[in-house]
N, C-alpha and C positions, 0 to 999 in steps of 0.2 A: 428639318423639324427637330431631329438628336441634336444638331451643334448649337441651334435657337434655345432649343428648353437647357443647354449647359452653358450659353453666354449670358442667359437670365441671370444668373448669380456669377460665375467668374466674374462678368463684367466689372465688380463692387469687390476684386482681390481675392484672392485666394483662401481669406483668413476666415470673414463674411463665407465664405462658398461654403466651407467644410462645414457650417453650422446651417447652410443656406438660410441666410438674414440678410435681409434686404437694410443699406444704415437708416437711421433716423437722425433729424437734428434734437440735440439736447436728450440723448437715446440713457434708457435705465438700462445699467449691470444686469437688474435684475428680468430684464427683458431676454426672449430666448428667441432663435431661430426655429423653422420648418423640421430641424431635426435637432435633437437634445442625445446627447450621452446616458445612457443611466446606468451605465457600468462598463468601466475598462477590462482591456483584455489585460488577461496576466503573464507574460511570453514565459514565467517561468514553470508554470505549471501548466498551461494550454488553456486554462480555463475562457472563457467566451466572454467577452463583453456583450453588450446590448444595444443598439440605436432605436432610438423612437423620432418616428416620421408623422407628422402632422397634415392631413388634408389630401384628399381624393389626386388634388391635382398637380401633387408635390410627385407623385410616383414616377412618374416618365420623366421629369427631371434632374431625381434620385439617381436613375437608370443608366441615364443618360452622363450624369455628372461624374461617377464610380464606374471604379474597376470593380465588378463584383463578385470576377474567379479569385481576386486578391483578397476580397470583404470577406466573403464567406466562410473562409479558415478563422478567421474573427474575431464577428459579430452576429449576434442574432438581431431578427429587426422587426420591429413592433408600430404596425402600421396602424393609425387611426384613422378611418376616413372620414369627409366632412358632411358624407349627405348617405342615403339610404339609394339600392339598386346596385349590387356589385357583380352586374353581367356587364363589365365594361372591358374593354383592351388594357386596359391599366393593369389592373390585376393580376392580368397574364405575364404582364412582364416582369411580375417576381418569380416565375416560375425558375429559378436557375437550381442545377445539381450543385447538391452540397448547401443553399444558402437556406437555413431555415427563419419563415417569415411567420409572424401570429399577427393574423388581422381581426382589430376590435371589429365585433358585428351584434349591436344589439337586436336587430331585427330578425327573427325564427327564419325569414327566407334568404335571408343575406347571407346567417350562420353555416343553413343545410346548402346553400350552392359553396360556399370554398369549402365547406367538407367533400362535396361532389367532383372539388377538381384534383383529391389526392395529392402526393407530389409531396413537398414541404410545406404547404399552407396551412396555417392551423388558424383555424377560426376560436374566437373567447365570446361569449355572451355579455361583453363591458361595453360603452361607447363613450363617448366625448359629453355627456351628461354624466357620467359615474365621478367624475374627477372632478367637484364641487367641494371649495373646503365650508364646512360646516359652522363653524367660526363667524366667517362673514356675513354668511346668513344663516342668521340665527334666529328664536323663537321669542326675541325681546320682549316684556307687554306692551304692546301699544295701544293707543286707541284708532279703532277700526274706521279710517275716514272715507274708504272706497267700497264698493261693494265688489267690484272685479277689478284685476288688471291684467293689461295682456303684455306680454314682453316679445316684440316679433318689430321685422323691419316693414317696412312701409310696401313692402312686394303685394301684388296679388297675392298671389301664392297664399300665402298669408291667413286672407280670406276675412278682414275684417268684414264686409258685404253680410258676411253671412252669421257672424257676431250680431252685428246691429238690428239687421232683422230679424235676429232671434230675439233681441233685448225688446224692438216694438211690440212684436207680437205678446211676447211675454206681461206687459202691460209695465214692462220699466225702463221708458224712456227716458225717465228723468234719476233715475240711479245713477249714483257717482262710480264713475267709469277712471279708472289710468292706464292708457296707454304710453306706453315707451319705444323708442321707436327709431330708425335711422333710415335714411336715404336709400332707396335702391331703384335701379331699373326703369329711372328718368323720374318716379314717384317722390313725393318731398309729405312733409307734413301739413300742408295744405291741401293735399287730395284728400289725403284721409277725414278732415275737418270741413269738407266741403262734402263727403263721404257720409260722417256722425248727421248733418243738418238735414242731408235728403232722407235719412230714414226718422227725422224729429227727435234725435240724442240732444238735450238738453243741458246734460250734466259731467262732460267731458275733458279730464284734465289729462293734456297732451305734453309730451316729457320727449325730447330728443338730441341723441348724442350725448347722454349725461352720462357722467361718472359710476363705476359701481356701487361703491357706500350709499349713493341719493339711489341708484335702482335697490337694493337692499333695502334700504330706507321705507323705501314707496310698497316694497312688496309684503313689508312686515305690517301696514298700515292696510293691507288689503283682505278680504274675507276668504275671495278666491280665484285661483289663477286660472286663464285660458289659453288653448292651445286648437286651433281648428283645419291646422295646417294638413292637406291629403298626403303630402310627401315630405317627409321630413323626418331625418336622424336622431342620435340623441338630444334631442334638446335640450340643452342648458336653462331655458329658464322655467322647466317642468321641473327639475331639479330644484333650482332655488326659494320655487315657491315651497316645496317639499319642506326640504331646511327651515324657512322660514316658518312653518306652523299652516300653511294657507295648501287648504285642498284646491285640486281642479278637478276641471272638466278638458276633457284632452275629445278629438273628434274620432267616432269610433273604426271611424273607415281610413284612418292613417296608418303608413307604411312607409315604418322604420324607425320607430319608437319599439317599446319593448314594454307592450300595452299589461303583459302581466304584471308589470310595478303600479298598475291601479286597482288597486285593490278597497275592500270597506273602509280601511283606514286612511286613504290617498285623495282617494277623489271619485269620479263617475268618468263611464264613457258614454258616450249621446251620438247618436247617426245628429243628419241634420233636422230632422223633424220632430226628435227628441229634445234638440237642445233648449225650446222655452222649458219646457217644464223642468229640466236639468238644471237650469241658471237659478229658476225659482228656488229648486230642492236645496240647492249647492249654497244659495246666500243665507237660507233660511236654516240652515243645517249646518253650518257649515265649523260650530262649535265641538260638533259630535264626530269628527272625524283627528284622527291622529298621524297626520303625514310626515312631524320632523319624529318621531319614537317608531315607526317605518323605514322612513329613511337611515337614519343612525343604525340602526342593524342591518340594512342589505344596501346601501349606496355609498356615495361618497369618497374622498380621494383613501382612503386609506384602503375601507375594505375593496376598493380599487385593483390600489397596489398590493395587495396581499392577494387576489383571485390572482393578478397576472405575476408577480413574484413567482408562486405554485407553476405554474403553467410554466414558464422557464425553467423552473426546478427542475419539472418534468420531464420537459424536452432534453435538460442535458442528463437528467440519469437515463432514459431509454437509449441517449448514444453512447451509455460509457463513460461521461465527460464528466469532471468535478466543479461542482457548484458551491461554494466555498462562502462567497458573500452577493447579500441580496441585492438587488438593483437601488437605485436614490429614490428617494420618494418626489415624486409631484405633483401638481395639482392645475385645476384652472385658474385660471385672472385674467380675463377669461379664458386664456391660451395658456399650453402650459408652460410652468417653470416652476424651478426647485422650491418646495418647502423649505429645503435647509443649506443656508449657504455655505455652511464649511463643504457641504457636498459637491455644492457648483463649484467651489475653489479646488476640490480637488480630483475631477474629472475636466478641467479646463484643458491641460495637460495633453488631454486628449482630442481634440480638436484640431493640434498640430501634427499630430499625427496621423488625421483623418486626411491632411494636407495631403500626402504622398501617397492615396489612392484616387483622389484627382484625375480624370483620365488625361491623356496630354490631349486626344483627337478621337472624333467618335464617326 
C-alpha cells in the first residue's frame, strides 16, 4: 500500500514528486501541485520553512513519499483536508516526534477531536472556503436573471431531490433556477434534468464543466445561492456566493461547514422542512442582506493567510525558534496557488531540494 501511494507520483520523476503534480498536456506555470512551498528553510539561522498539503487523501502519500525524521528539523506542515470527519487513519500518521502539523478544520467537531489528539496537531478554525480571492468574485451590478443557483456536482450527495421539492412545494416551479455542475459517480447532467422534470421545474438553466469567470458570471446574476449538502467541508461556492453580494440558504443539519459564518447578513439556515418557506424568504429578501461587507471582514484569501501566518508565528516562538519572514500568500482557482509570482519564482528553489528527502524504499 506505502510503495503504491509513493509510485503514484515518482512514477512522473522526481521533480513532479517533490511538488506531487500529476503533468498535464499544454500545463500552466501557474498551476501547482498537491503540496505548495510557502516558505523556505533558512540553514542559516534555523529558521522553519512551511509546506502546504492539499486534500484528505494526499496524506498517506505525503507519508509515504518523505523521510519525515529528515522533514521535521525543516518544515512545518499545513494540512487542508478536502471533506469534513477527521476520525480517520490518515490523520494519525502525522503523528511524528518533532514534526509540527496545523490542520485546517472549519468544522467545531473536526477542530475539538485534533485538539483531543495532543501531540503536535494543531488544529486552525480556516478551511478550503477561506481561501476565495475576492477580486474574482465580486459584487458587480448586474441584472438579477436567476432567482437561485446552486454550484455542486451532479452527486447525490448533493441532494438536488430535495432542492426541487422544496422549490414545488414552495409554489416556484417555474423560477429561474442555475445550476452548475460536473460529472460524478456515473451521474452526468442528464439525470439531474430528467431530475428538475419529475418534480415539474420548468425554468432551469443547467451549466456544466464551465469555466470560472462564466461561474462568477452566473453567480453575480443570481439572488441567492444554495447549499443542501449533509456532509460537506468548506465549501467553495458558499464562499463565492458570499463575495459575490448573493446570500444563501446553506442545510441546517450540515457537518463540516462552519455554520457560524451564517449569519443576518449571509444567509439562512433551513432543516429540510424549513427550506420552502426559506427559499421564499431568501428570494424575496434577499436585497436586505450583506454577505460580500461580511465576508471582506472575516473570510477570504488574505484574512486567510494572516489567521494562519499567526498561528505559525506562534508555533515557532513557543519552541524558541525565529520567525523572521511570513509565509507567500495564496489563494484558490480553485485550488491553490500563488497570488504573486515573483513569490512562486522564488521558492521554486525549493522544490529541488525537497528532491533529496524522497525516501529511496518504504
Amino acid at each position: 500500500m506505502a510503495r503504491g501511494r509513493r509510485n503514484l507520483y515518482l512514477r512522473h520523476g522526481s521533480a513532479l514528486a517533490a511538488a506531487m503534480k500529476f503533468p498535464r498536456e499544454n500545463d500552466s506555470d501557474h498551476r501547482q501541485g498537491n503540496l505548495l512551498v510557502l516558505k523556505r528553510f533558512n540553514a542559516g539561522t534555523g529558521e522553519k520553512g512551511v509546506l502546504y498539503l492539499q486534500y484528505t487523501e494526499s496524506i498517506s502519500s505525503f507519508v509515504a513519499l518523505f523521510d519525515l525524521d529528515s522533514l521535521c528539523n525543516r518544515y512545518r506542515i499545513v494540512v487542508e483536508p478536502s471533506s469534513w470527519g477527521y476520525q480517520d487513519d490518515a490523520f494519525l500518521l502525522l503523528i511524528h516526534p518533532g514534526l509540527d502539523v496545523v490542520i485546517l478544520a472549519q468544522d467545531e467537531l473536526d477542530f475539538e477531536y485534533v485538539r483531543s489528539l495532543n501531540g503536535h496537531l494543531h488544529p486552525l478554525r480556516i478551511g478550503a472556503g477561506d481561501w476565495i480571492d475576492p477580486y474574482v468574485f465580486s459584487a458587480q451590478a448586474e441584472h438579477k436573471e436567476f432567482d437561485f443557483v446552486m454550484v455542486a456536482s451532479w452527486s447525490p450527495v448533493k441532494r438536488h431531490s430535495i432542492f426541487f421539492s422544496a422549490l414545488a412545494e414552495a409554489g416556484l416551479a417555474d423560477a429561474p433556477i442555475a445550476l452548475i455542475g460536473y460529472p460524478w459517480e456515473g451521474r452526468n447532467q442528464s439525470h439531474i434534468e430528467d431530475l428538475a422534470r419529475s418534480y415539474g421545474l420548468t425554468n432551469v438553466a443547467f451549466h456544466e464543466c464551465i469555466p470560472r469567470e462564466e461561474v462568477a458570471r452566473i453567480i453575480r446574476r443570481s439572488r441567492a445561492g444554495v447549499m443542501l449538502t449533509r456532509r460537506e467541508g468548506a465549501n467553495r461556492g458558499v464562499y463565492e456566493c458570499l463575495f459575490s453580494g448573493v446570500p444563501v440558504v446553506i442545510s441546517r443539519e450540515n457537518r463540516g461547514f462552519n455554520k457560524s459564518h451564517i449569519t443576518a447578513e449571509t444567509g439562512i439556515l433551513a432543516s429540510d422542512n424549513e427550506l420552502p418557506s426559506a427559499l421564499c424568504r431568501i428570494r424575496d429578501e434577499a436585497h436586505t442582506f450583506k454577505p460580500r461587507e461580511w465576508a471582506l471582514l472575516n473570510t477570504g484569501y488574505r484574512n486567510a493567510w494572516r489567521i494562519l501566518n499567526e498561528k505559525l508565528r506562534g508555533l515557532a516562538i513557543d519552541n524558541r525558534e525565529p520567525y523572521t519572514k511570513n509565509i507567500a500568500l495564496i489563494k484558490s482557482a480553485p485550488f491553490a496557488v500563488y497570488d504573486v509570482y515573483v513569490e512562486q519564482v522564488e521558492l521554486t528553489p525549493e522544490y529541488e531540494i525537497l528532491k533529496s528527502f524522497i525516501r529511496d524504499s518504504v
